[in-house]
C-alpha positions as CSV (number, residue, x, y, z in Angstrom):
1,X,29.8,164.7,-172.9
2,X,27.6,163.5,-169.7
3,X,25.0,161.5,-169.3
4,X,22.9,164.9,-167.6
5,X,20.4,166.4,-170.1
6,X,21.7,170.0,-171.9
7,X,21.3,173.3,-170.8
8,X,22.2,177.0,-172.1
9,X,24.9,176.2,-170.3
10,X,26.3,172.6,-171.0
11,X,27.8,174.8,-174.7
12,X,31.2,173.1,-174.9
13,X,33.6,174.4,-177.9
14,X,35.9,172.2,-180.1
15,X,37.2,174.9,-182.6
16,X,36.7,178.5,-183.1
17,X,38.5,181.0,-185.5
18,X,37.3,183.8,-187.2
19,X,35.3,182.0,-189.7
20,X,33.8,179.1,-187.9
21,X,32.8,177.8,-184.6
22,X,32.3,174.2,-184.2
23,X,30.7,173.0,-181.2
24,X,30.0,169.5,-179.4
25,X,25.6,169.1,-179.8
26,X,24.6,167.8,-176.7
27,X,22.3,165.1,-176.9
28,X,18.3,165.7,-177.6
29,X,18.6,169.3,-178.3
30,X,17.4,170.7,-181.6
31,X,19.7,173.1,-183.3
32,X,17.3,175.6,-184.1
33,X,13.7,176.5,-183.9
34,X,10.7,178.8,-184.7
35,X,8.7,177.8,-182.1
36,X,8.4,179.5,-179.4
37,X,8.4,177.3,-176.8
38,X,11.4,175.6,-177.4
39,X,13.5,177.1,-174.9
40,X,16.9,175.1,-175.0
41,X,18.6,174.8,-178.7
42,X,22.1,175.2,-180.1
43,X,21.2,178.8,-181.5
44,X,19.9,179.7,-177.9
45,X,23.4,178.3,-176.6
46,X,25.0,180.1,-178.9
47,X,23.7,183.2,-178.5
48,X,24.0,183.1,-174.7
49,X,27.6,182.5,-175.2
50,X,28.5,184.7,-178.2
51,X,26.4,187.7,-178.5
52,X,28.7,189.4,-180.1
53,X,28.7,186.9,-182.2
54,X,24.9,187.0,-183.5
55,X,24.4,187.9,-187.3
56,X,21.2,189.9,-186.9
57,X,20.7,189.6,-191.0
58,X,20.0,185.9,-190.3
59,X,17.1,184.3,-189.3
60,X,18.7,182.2,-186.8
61,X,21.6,185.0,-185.7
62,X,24.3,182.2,-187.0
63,X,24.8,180.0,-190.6
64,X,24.8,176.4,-189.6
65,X,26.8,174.5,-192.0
66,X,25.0,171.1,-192.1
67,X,22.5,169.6,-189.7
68,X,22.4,167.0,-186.8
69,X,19.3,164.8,-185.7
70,X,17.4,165.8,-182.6
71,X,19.2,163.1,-180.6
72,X,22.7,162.6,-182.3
73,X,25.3,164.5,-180.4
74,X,28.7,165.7,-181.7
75,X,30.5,168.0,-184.1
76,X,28.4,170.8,-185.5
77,X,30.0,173.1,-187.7
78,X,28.9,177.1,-187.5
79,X,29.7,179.6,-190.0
80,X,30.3,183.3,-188.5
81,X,30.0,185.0,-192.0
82,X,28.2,184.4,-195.5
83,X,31.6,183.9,-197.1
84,X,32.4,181.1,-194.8
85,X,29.5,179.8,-195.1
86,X,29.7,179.7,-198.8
87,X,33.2,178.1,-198.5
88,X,31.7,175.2,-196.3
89,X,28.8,174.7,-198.4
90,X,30.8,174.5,-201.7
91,X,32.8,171.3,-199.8
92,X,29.4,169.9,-198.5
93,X,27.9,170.6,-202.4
94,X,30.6,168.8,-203.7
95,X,30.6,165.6,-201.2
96,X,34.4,166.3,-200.0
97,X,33.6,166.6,-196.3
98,X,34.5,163.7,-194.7
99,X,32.1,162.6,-191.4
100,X,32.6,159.7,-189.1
101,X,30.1,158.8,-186.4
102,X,30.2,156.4,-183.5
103,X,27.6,154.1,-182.4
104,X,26.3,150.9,-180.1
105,X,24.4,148.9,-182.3
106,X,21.9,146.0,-181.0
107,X,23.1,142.4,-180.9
108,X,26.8,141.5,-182.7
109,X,27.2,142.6,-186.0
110,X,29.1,139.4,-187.9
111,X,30.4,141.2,-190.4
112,X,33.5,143.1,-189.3
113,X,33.5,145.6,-192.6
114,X,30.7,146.5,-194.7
115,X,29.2,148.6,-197.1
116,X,25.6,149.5,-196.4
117,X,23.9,150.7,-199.7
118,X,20.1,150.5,-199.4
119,X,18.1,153.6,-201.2
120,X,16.2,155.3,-198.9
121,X,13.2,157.1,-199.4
122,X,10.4,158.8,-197.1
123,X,7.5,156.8,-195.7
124,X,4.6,157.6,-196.5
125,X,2.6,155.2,-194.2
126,X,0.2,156.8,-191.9
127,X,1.6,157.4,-188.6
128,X,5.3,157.3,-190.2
129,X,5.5,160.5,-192.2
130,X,8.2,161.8,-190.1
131,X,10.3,159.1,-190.6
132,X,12.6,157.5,-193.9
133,X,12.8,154.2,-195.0
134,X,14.8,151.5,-197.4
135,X,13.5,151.0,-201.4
136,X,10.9,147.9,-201.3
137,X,9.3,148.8,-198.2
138,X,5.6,149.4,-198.0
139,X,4.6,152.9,-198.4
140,X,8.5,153.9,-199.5
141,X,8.2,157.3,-201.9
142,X,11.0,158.6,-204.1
143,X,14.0,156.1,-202.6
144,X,17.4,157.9,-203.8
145,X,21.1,155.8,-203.5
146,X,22.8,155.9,-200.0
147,X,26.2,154.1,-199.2
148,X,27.3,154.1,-195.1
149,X,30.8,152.2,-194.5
150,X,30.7,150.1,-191.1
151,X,33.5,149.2,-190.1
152,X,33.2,146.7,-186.1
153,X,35.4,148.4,-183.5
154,X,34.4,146.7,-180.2
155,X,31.8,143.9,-179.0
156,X,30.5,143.9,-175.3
157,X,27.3,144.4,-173.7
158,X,24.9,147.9,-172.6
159,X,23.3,147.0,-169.5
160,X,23.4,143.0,-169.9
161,X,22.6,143.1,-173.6
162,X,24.4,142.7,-176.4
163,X,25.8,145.5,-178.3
164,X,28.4,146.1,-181.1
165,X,30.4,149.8,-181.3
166,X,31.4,150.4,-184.6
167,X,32.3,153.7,-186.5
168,X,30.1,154.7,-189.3
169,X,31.0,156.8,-192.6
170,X,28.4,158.4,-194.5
171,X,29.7,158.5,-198.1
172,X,25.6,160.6,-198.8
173,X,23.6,162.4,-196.7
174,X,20.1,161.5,-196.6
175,X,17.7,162.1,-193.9
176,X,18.5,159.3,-190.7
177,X,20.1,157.5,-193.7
178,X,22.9,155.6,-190.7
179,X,19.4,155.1,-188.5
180,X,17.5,153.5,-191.3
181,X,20.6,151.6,-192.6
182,X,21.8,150.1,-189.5
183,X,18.0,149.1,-189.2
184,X,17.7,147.5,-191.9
185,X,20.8,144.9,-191.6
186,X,18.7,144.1,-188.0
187,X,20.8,146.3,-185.8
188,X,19.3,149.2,-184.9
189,X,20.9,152.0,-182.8
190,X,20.8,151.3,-179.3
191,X,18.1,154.1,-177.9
192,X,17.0,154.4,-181.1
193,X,13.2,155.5,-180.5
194,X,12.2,155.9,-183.4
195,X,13.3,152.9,-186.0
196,X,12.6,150.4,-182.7
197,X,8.9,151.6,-183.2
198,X,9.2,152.6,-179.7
199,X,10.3,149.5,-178.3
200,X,14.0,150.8,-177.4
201,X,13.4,153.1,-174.4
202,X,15.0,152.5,-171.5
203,X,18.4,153.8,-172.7
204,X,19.1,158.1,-171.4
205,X,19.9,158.8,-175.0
206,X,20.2,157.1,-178.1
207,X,23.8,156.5,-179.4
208,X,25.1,157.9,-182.2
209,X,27.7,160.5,-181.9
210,X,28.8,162.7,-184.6
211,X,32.9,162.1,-183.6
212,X,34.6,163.3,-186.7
213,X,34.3,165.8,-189.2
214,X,37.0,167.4,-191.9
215,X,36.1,170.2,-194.0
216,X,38.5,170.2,-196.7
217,X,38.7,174.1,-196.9
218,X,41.6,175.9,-199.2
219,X,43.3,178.1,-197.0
220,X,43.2,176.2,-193.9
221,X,41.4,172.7,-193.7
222,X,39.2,171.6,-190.7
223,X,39.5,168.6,-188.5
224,X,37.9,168.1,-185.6
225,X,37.1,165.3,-183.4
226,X,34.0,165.4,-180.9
227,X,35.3,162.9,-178.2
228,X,34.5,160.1,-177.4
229,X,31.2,159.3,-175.2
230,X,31.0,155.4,-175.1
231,X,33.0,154.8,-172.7
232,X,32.6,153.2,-169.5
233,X,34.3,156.1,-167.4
234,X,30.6,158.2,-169.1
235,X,28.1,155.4,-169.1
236,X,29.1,152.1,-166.5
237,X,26.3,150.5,-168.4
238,X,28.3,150.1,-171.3
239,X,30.8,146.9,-170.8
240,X,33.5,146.2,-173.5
241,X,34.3,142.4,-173.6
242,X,36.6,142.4,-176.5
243,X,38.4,144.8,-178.8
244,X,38.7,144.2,-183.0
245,X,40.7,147.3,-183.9
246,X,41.2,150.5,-182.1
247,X,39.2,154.1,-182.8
248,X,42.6,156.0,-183.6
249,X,43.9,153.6,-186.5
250,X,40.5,153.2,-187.7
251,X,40.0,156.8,-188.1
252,X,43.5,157.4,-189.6
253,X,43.0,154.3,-191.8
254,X,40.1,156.1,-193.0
255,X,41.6,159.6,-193.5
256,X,44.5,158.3,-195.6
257,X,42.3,156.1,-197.7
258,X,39.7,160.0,-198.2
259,X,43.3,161.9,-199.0
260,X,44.3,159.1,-201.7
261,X,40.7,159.6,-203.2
262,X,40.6,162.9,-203.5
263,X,44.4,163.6,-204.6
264,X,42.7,161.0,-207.3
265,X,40.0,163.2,-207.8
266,X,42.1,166.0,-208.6
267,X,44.7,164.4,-210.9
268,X,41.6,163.7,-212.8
269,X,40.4,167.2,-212.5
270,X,43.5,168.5,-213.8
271,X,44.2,166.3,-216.6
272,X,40.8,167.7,-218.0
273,X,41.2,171.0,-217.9
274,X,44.7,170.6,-219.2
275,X,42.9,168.8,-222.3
276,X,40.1,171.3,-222.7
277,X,42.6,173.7,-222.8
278,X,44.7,171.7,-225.5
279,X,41.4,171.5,-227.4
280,X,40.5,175.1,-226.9
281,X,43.9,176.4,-228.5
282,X,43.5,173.8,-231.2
283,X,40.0,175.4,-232.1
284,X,41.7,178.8,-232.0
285,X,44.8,177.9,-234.4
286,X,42.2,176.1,-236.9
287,X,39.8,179.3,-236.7
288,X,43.0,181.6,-237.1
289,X,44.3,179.3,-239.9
290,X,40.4,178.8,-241.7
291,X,40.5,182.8,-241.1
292,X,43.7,183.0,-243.3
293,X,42.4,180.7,-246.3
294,X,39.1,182.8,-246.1
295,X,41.3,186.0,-246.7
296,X,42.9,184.9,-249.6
297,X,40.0,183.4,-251.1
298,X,38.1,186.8,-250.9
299,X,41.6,188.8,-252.1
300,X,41.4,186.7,-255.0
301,X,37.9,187.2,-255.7
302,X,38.1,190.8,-255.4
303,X,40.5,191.1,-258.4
304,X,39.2,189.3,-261.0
C-alpha cells in the first residue's frame, strides 16, 4: 500500500484459488458501480486483470463477499462461482468470519481495552442522510445493537498531532459502525471526512485499513492479512513514540480467544442435536409402544 491514489493498475492480490480471490482495496476506490462515469473500481480492476475470470451471468462480472467503505483499504474477499459464494455467505450469515481492522485515532485513547457497544442507527437529519449515527442522537431512526473491541497498540503523533493506533474488531456489521463508534468515545478516525463534519482534511486518506480477515470455510479455512500501512517507512508523517503491545500477539491473542469461542459454539451445537435426537427416538419408541396397546385394544374389541 502507497500513499499514490489507485489505478486499474495498482490491483495487488493477497490470495487466489479456484474459489476465491482476495484482494488488497486500495484507498478511495468504490468496489463497484452503475454509473457510468466511474471509471476506476475494484470490478474494473478486476476485470482488467482477470478476464477470464468475469462471470457474465452477474451483474458486476464477480460475487463480492462482503463490502468495504469508499475510503477503507484492505482485504476484500471475491467469490469466483455461486457455490463459493454461497459457502462465504453462509459464514458471514452466521457471524463466524472474524475481521480485524487497523486505525490512527485522534488524541490518546486512555483506555487500553474496550468494548464499544453503542446502537447505531441511520440519521435522518437533513444534510446527514448518507451517514449513521449512535441511539439518543437527534434525528437517530431504527438504532440496532453494535459491539467493536479496541484494543491500544501504539501512541505517537500524525504530523505533530496526537494519534493512538489501535486494532479494531467488529463483533456486527453495521453500516460505518467502527467510524461512528470510535466517534462517539471522542476519537474519530484520523482523515475521517465524514464523522469530523468535514473538519479533518488535510490527511491523503483516511485511516482504517481492513488488515485481517478469516473465513472459517469447511474444506479449507481462509486467513489472510492485508499488510500493514501505518508505518513510517509508507507515511513519515506518522511518528510512533511508544509501543503497548505488538500487532502479531494481538492478532494471535485474538484468534485463539475466536477458536476457543467457536469450538464452544460447537460443543453446544452438538450436545443439541445429540438431545433432539435422544428425544426424537424416545417419541418413536412411545408411538411404537402406544401403537402396540392400541392393537390389542382393537383385537380385543373385535372378538367380543
Amino acid at each position: 500500500m502507497s500513499t499514490e491514489p489507485a489505478s486499474i493498475e495498482s490491483l495487488r492480490v493477497l490470495h487466489q484459488s479456484h474459489d476465491y480471490i482476495v484482494v488488497d482495496k486500495h484507498w478511495d476506490i468504490r468496489i463497484d458501480s452503475k454509473m457510468w462515469y466511474e471509471k476506476q473500481t475494484v470490478q474494473k480492476q478486476l476485470q482488467h486483470h482477470f478476464p477470464h475470470l468475469v462471470d457474465p451471468s452477474t451483474y458486476y462480472g464477480f460475487r463480492f463477499c462482503h463490502q468495504l467503505d469508499f475510503s477503507t483499504s484492505g482485504a476484500l474477499c471475491v467469490a469466483l462461482n455461486k457455490a463459493a459464494a454461497g459457502r462465504a455467505y453462509r459464514c458471514f450469515k452466521d457471524r463466524t468470519v472474524t475481521k480485524a481492522y487497523l486505525a490512527l485515532l485522534r488524541r490518546w485513547v486512555e483506555n487500553e481495552t474496550q468494548t464499544l457497544d453503542f446502537s447505531i442507527g441511520k440519521n435522518s437529519t437533513e444534510g446527514r442522510t448518507h451517514t449513521m449515527c449512535t441511539e439518543g442522537t437527534e434525528g437517530c431512526e431504527n438504532p440496532k445493537p453494535c459491539l467493536t473491541e479496541l484494543t491500544v497498540l501504539e501512541y505517537g503523533l500524525y504530523d505533530g498531532e496526537p494519534v493512538t493506533k489501535v486494532l479494531l474488531q467488529p463483533l456486527t456489521g453495521r453500516t460505518h459502525q467502527l467510524r461512528v463508534h470510535c466517534s462517539a468515545i471522542g476519537h474519530p478516525i484520523v482523515g475521517d471526512f465524514t464523522y469530523s463534519l468535514g473538519a479533518d482534511d488535510s490527511p491523503y486518506r483516511m485511516m482504517l485499513h481492513a488488515y485481517l480477515l478469516h473465513i472459517p470455510l469447511e474444506a479449507q479455512p481462509l486467513l489472510v492479512k492485508a499488510g500493514d500501512p501505518f508505518v513510517p517507512s509508507v507515511d513519515p508523517k506518522w511518528v510512533p513514540q511508544r509501543s503497548l503491545q505488538t500487532l502479531e500477539a494481538t492478532v494471535e491473542a485474538m484468534l485463539e480467544r475466536r477458536k476457543t469461542k467457536e469450538d464452544e459454539r460447537l460443543k453446544r451445537v452438538m450436545g443439541e442435536d445429540r438431545k433432539k435426537q435422544r428425544n426424537h427416538q424416545k417419541v418413536e419408541e412411545e408411538t411404537e409402544e402406544q401403537r402396540r396397546v392400541c392393537q390389542e385394544w382393537l383385537s380385543e374389541w373385535s372378538g367380543d
